[in-house]
Residue, then its C-alpha position, 0 to 999 in steps of 0.5 A: x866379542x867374535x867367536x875369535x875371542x871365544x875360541x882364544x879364550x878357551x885355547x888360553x884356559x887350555x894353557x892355563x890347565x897345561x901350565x898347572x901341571x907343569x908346575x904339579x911336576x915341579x912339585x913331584x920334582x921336589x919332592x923327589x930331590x928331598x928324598x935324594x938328598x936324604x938318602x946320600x945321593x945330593x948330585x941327584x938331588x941337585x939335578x932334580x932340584x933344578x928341574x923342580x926350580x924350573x918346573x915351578x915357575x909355570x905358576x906365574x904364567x898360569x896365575x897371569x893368563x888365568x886372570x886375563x881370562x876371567x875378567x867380568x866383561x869377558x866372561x859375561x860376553x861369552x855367556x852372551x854368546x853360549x846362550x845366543x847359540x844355544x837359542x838358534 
């Protein structure tokens, strides 16, 4: 493993993070249209469910590319290179 892999594998856990809280938005999202609809206001619901419905889905990419990231032989070639550098 090159410091490519290294470097992309934390970009990629950069990601993940991002992707993670895209889908907390949906949550909030959801919530928020839950509180719409009870009060009356269902075109506002609507609209918030809808973007709780899209907001959601960033799960799936973040579940995918966080288990790529932690597969056993990548993990253990970083921490191979982390105490390589920290010798020098």
């Amino acid at each position: 493993m090159n410091l490519f892999k290294l470097y992309s594998r934390d970009i990629l856990g950069l990601s993940v993070i991002g992707f993670f809280i895209l889908s907390v938005l949906g949550i909030i999202f959801g919530t928020i249209a839950l509180f719409n609809y009870t009060s009356g206001n269902t075109a506002l619901a609507l609209s918030n469910a809808h973007l709780a419905a899209i907001h959601v889905t960033f799960v799936i990419p973040a579940l995918i590319i966080g288990h790529y990231i932690n597969r056993p032989t990548w993990v253990t070639a970083v921490e191979k290179i982390k105490f390589a550098r920290e010798i020098k």
